[in-house]
C-alpha positions as CSV (number, residue, x, y, z in Angstrom):
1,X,-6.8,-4.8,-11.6
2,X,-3.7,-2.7,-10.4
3,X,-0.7,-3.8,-12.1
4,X,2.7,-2.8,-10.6
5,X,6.1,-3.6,-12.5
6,X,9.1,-3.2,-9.7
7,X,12.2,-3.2,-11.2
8,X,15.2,-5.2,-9.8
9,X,18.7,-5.4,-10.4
10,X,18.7,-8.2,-12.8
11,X,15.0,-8.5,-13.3
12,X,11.1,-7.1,-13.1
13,X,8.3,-8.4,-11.0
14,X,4.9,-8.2,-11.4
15,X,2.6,-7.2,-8.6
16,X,-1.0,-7.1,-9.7
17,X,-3.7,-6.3,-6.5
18,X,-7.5,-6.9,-6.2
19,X,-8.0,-9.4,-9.2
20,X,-6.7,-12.4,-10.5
21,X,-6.2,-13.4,-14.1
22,X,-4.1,-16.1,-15.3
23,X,-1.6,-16.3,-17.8
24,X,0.2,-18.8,-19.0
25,X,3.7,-17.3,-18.3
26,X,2.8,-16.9,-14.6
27,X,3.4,-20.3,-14.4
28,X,7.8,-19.3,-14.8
29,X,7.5,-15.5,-14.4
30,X,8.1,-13.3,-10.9
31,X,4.2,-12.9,-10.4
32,X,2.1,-12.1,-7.9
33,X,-1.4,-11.7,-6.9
34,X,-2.5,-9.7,-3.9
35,X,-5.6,-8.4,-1.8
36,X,-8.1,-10.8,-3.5
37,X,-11.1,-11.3,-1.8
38,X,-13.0,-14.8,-2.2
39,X,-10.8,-16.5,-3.7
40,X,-10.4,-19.5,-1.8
41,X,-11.8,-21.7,-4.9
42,X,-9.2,-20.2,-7.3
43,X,-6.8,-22.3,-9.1
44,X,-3.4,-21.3,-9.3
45,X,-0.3,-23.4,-10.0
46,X,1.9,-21.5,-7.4
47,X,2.2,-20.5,-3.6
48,X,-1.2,-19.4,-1.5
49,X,-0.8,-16.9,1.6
50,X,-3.4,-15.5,4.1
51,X,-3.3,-12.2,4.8
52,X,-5.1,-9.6,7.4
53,X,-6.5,-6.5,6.4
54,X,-8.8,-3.9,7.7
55,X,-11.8,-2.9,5.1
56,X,-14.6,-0.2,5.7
57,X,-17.0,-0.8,3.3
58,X,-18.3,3.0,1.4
59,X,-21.9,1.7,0.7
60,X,-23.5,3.3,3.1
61,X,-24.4,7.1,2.9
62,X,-21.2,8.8,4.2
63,X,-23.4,9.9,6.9
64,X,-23.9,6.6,8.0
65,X,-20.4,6.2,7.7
66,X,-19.4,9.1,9.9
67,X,-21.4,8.0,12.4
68,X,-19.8,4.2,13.1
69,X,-17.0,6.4,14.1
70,X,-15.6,6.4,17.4
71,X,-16.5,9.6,19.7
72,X,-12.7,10.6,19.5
73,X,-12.6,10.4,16.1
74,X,-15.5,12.9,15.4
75,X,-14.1,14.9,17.9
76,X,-10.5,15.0,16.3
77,X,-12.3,15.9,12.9
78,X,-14.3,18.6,14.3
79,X,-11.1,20.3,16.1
80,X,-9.2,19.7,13.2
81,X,-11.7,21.3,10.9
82,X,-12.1,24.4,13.1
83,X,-8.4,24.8,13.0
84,X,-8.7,25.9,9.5
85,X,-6.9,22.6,8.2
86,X,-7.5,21.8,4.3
87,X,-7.3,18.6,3.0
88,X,-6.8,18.1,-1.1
89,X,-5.5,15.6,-3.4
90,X,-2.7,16.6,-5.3
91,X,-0.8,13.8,-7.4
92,X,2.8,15.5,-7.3
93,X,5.1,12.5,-6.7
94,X,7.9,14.9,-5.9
95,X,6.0,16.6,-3.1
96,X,4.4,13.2,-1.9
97,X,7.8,11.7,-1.4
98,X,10.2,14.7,-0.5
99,X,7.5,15.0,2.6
100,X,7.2,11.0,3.3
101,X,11.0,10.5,3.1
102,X,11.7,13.3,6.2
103,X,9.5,10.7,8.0
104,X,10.2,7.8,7.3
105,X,14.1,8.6,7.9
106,X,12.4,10.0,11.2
107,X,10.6,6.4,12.0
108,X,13.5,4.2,10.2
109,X,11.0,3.3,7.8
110,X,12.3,2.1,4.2
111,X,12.0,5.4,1.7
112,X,10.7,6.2,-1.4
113,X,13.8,6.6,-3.6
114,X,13.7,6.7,-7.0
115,X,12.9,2.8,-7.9
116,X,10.4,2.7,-5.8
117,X,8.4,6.1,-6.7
118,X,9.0,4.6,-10.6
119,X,7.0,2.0,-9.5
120,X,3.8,4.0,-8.7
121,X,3.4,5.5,-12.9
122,X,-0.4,5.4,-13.1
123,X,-3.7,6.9,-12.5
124,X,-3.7,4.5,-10.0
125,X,-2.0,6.0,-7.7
126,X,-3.6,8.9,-5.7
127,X,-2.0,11.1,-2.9
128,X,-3.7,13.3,-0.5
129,X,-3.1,16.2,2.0
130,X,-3.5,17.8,5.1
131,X,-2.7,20.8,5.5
132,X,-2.4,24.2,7.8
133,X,-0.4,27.9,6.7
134,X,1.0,26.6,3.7
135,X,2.1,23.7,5.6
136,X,1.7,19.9,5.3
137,X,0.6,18.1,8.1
138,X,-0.3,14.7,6.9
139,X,-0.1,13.0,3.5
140,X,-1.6,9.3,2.4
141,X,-0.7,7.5,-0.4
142,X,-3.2,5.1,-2.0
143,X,-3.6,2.5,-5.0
144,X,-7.3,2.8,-6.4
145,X,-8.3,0.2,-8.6
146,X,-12.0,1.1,-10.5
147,X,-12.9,-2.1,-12.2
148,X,-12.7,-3.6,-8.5
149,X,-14.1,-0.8,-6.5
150,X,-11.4,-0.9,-4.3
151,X,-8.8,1.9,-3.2
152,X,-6.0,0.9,-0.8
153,X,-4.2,2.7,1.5
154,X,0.0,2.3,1.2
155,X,1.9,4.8,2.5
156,X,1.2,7.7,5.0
157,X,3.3,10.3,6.9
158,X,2.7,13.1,9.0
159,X,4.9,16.6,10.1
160,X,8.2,15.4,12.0
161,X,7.8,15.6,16.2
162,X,10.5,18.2,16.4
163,X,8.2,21.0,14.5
164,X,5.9,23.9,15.8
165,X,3.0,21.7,15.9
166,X,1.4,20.0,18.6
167,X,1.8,16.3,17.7
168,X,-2.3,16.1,19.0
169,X,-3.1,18.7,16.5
170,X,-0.7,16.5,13.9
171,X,-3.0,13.4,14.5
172,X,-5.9,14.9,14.8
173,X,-5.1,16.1,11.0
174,X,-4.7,12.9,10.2
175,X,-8.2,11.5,11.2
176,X,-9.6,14.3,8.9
177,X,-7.5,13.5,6.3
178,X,-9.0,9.9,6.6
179,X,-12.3,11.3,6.2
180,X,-11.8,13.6,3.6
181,X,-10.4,11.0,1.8
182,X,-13.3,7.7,2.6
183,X,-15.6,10.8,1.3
184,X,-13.8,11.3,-1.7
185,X,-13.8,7.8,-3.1
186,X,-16.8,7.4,-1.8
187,X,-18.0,10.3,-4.1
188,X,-16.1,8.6,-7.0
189,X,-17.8,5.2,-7.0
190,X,-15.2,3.0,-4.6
191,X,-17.1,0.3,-2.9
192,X,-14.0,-0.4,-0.2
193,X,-11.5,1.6,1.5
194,X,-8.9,-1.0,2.5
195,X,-7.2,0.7,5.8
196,X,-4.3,-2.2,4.7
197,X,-2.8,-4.3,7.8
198,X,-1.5,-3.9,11.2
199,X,1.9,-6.1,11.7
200,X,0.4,-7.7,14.9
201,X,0.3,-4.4,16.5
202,X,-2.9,-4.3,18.6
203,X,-2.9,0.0,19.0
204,X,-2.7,0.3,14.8
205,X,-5.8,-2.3,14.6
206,X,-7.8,-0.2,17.1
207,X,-7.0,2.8,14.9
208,X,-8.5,1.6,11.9
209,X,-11.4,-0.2,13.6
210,X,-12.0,2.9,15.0
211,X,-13.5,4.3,11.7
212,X,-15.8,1.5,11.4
213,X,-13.6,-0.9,9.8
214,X,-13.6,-4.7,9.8
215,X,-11.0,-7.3,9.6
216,X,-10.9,-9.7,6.9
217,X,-8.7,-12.6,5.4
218,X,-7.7,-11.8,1.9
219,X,-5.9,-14.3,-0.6
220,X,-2.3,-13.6,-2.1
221,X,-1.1,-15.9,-4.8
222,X,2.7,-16.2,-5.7
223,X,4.3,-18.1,-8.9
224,X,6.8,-20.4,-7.7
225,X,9.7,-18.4,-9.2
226,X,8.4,-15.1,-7.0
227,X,8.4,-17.3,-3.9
228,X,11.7,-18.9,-4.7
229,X,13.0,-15.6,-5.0
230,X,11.8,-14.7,-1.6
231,X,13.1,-17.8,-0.1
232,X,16.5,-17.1,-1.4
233,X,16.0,-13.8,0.1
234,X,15.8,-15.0,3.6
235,X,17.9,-17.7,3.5
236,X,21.2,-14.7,2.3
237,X,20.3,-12.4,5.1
238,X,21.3,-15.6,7.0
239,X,24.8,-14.7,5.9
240,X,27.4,-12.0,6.5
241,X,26.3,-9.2,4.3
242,X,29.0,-9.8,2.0
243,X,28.4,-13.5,1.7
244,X,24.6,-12.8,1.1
245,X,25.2,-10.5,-2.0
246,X,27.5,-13.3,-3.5
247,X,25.0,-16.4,-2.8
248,X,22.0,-14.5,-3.7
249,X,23.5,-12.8,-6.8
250,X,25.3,-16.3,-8.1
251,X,21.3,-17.8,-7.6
252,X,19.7,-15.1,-9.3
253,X,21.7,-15.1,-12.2
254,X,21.8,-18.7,-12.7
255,X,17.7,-18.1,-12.9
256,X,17.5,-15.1,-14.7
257,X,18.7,-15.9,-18.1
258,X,15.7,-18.7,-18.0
259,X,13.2,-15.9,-17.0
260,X,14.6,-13.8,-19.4
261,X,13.8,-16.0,-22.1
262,X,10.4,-17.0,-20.6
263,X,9.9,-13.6,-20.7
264,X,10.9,-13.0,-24.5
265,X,9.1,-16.0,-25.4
266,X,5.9,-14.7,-23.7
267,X,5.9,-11.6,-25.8
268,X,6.1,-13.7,-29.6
């Protein structure tokens, strides 16, 4: 099981992926459970969500995986290769995020800043790279969690539009970084690469079925504080901004000296 500890302003959260395992304290703590796979039978004394994700399974000899892929997508890999592109993995945080923050200011995505990057302290968490003269082209971020045989994909960003490259030559670096990277856990014993989900966008699902992989319906559980939490979330960003911070603030605290002692009390 991953375990991920994302630190808040007045509080920590626990976000554990692939595998469930109850404790007590989930029952008042800010816990949840993601990716699990059947699961439907599972007791848990919280909130249950569906979610869609896109899995290749690696059990297969990789060429048996290679060739489920679509004829563009060997083609873009063969190009990309001839290009002289090398891919690696390289777990410099730094690097990883100085390069995804460029584009995700680019794409208006959320960044990596420093909470967030704290959040990914682990051997869990592997990065990987494209690239061409010295340059990056493409980098993917993963979780990889061995006891489950699964590795997840999380974030991934490529060379901004405005550079020297040919964005066709950008993407087509990015379908052999995909491979390079199913291969290499592959090689290390994961039994899934999990492509993550598509937000209802039908051109991102056709990407990732496009490497052979399948949807599925995976179970998320969340303790009733962690869901609370989120439903005061939503229910501030009703507000004016400044309104919001005061309603959700004056909630949280009047909850967070009871999780703090749930918390203490969990540890005796």
């Amino acid at each position: 099981m991953v375990s991920i500890k994302k630190k808040q302003r007045f509080f920590v959260l626990t976000e554990n992926w692939f595998q469930y395992k109850f404790e007590w304290t989930d029952l008042f703590l800010l816990v949840c459970y993601r990716g699990l796979r059947n699961a439907g039978d599972l007791k848990f004394w919280g909130i249950k969500k569906l979610t869609r994700t896109v899995v290749l399974p690696l059990d297969e000899p990789i060429e048996i995986i290679h060739s489920n892929f679509s004829t563009s997508n060997k083609r873009s890999i063969k190009k990309s290769q001839a290009q002289g592109v090398a891919c690696f993995f390289n777990n410099n945080r730094k690097e990883f995020i100085d390069f995804y923050n460029v584009f995700a200011e680019e794409k208006k995505l959320r960044p990596l800043d420093k909470r967030r990057a704290g959040e990914y302290e682990g051997e869990f968490w592997k990065c990987s790279y494209a690239v061409l003269n010295d340059e990056i082209l493409v980098a993917h971020s993963y979780i990889e969690d061995l006891s489950s045989g699964i590795v997840r994909s999380m974030e991934s960003g490529s060379m901004r539009l405005n550079s020297d490259y040919n964005p066709r030559d950008i993407a087509d670096a990015n379908k052999l970084l995909h491979y390079y990277d199913i291969k290499y856990f592959k090689e290390k014993g994961l039994k899934f690469y999990d492509f993550g989900g598509w937000d209802d966008l039908p051109g991102l699902l056709d990407f990732k079925k496009s490497f052979g992989g399948h949807p599925i319906e995976v179970h998320n559980f969340f303790s009733f504080s962690y869901a609370l939490k989120e439903v005061i979330k939503k229910l501030a960003q009703r507000f004016k901004p400044s309104v919001a911070t005061r309603v959700k603030n004056k909630i949280i605290l009047s909850i967070n000296s009871l999780l703090g002692l749930i918390q203490i009390i969990g540890f005796l």
